[in-house]
KOLVO-294173 format. One record per residue (C-alpha): z, x, y; residue number from 1. Coordinates in steps of 0.5 Angstrom, whole numbers, padded with zeros to 4 digits. Layout:
! residues N
Z,X,Y,NUM
...
//
This chain:
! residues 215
0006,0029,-0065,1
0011,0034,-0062,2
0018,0034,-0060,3
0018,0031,-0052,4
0020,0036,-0046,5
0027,0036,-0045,6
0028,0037,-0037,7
0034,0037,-0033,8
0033,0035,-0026,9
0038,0038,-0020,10
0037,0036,-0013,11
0043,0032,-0009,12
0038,0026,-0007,13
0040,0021,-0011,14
0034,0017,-0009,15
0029,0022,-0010,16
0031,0025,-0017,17
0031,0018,-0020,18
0025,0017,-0018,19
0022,0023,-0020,20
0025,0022,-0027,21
0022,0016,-0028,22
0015,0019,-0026,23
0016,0024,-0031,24
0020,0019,-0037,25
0013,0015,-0037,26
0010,0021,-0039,27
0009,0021,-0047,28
0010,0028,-0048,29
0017,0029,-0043,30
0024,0026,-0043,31
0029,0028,-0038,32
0035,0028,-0042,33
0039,0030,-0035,34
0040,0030,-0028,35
0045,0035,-0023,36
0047,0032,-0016,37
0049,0041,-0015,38
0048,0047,-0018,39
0055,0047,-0021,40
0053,0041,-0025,41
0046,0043,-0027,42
0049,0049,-0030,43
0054,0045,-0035,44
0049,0040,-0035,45
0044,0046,-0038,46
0049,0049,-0043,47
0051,0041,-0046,48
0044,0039,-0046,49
0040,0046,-0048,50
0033,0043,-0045,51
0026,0046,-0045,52
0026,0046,-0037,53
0029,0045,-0030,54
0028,0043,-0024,55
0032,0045,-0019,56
0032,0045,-0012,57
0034,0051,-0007,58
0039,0048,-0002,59
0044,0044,-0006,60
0052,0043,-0006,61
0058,0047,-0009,62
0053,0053,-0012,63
0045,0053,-0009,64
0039,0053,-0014,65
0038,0060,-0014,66
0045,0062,-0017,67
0044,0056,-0021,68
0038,0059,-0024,69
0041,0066,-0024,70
0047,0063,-0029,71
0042,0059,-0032,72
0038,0064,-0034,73
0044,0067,-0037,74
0047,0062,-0041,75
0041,0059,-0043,76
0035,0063,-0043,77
0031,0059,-0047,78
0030,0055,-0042,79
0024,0056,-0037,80
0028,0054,-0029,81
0022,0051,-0024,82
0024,0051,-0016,83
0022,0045,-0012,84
0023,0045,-0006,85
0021,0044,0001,86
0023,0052,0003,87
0017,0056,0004,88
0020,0062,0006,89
0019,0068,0003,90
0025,0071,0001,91
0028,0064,-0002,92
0021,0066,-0007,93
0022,0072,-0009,94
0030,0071,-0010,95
0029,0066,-0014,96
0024,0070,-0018,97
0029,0076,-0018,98
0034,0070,-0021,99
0029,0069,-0027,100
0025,0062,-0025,101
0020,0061,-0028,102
0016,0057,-0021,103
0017,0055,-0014,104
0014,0050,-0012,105
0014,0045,-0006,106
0017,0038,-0007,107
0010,0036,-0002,108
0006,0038,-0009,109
0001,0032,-0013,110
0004,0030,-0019,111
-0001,0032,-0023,112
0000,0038,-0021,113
0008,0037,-0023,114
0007,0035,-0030,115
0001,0041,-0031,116
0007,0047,-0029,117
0012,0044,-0033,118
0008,0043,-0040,119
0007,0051,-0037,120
0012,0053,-0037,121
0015,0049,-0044,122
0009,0054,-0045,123
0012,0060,-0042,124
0009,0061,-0037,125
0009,0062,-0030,126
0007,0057,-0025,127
0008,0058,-0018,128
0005,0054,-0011,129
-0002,0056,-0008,130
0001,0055,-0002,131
0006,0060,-0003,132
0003,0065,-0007,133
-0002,0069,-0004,134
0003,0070,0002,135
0009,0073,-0003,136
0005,0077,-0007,137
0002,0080,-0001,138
0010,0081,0001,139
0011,0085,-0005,140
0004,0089,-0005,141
0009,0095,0000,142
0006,0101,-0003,143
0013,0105,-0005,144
0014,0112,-0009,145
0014,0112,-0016,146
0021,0114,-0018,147
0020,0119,-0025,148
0025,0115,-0028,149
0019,0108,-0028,150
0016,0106,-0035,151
0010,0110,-0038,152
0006,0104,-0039,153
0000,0104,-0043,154
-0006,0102,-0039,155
-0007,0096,-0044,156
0000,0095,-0042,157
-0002,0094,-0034,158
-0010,0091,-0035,159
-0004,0085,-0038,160
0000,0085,-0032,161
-0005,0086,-0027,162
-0009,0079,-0031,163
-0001,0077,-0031,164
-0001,0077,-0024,165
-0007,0073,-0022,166
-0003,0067,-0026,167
-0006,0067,-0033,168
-0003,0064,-0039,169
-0003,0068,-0045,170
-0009,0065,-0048,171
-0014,0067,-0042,172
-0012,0073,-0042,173
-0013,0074,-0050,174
-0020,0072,-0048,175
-0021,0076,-0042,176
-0020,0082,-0046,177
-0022,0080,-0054,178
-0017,0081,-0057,179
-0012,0076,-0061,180
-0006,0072,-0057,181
-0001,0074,-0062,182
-0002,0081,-0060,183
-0002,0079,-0052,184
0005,0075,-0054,185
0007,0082,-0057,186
0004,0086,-0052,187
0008,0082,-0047,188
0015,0083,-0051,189
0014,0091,-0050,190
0012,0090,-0043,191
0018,0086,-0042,192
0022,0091,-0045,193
0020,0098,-0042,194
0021,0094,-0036,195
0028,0091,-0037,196
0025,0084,-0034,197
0027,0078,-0038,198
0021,0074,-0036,199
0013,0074,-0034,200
0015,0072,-0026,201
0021,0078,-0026,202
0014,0082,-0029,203
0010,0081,-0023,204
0016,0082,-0018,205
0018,0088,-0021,206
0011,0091,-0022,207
0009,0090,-0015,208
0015,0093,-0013,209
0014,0100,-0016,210
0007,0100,-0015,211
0004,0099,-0022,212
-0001,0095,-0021,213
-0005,0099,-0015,214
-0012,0101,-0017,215
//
């Protein structure tokens, strides 16, 4: 059997988050290992601890989640950061993705649903809520000028951003284009790479933005 999920969890409602982890601790594939009542806590919390996955919220104490994410995902990269929250708003969705969240979903989310984007992004994957996502992406789809200095990426390399961009894993993508989901990995690597981006979420932003993915 496989190591358990390490999960850190971050919010300043004391009852909510022992609930929260007592839900995810009976799951025989995740183990909770910390929990932050402030953004400041979760990032020494995150650096001691070295979990697979953090569940942060948006409005905390001392520091928030977003800066929390940014200094997470400096000091612990490894470690994939989910936003859950009540926030709908747009700009908290995008800054957060911009900090290297690898989600953002809405505290009212079932918690099936919790449990399959956590084991996702243990994955590497990237989750986001339904309920926000066409909104934001639509956001970020604001036609702007190509700047000469953008990446010249291959067209395999934007047919795998734009099947990014729908929210699929690597697997679904290795299968949508016959080929093998160790060269989807590779692929990704280089994408990542040429487009100074660390993660998948920070991918589809930055892409959207300089207009990569228009047809």
């Amino acid at each position: 059997m496989s190591n358990p999920i390490r999960i850190l969890l971050a919010d300043d409602h004391a009852v909510l988050r022992q609930g929260m982890a007592q839900a995810l601790n009976m799951q025989p594939d995740m183990n909770v290992v910390a929990q932050a009542g402030n953004g400041v806590e979760a990032v020494q919390l995150v650096q001691a601890h070295q979990p697979d996955v953090a569940l942060l919220d948006i409005n905390m104490p001392e520091m928030d989640g977003v800066e929390a994410t940014r200094q997470i995902t400096a000091v612990a990269p490894q470690t994939g950061v989910i936003i859950l929250t009540m926030y709908r708003r747009d700009d908290y969705v995008v800054e957060a993705i911009k900090a290297g969240a690898s989600g953002y979903l809405l505290k009212e989310v079932e918690l099936d649903e919790l449990l399959a984007a956590i084991r996702a992004v243990a994955r590497g994957d990237a989750v986001m809520d339904p309920a926000i996502a066409g909104r934001v992406l639509a956001a970020l789809r604001q036609p702007q000028a190509k700047p000469k200095d953008d990446p010249d990426l291959a067209e395999r390399d934007v047919e795998i951003l734009r099947l990014l961009a729908e929210g699929l894993t690597n697997q679904e993508i290795a299968d949508r284009l016959y080929i093998a989901e160790k060269t989807v990995r590779n692929r990704l690597t280089h994408i990542f790479r040429k487009l100074g981006v660390e993660n998948r979420s920070q991918a589809i932003v930055y892409a959207h933005r300089k207009g990569l993915l228009d047809a």
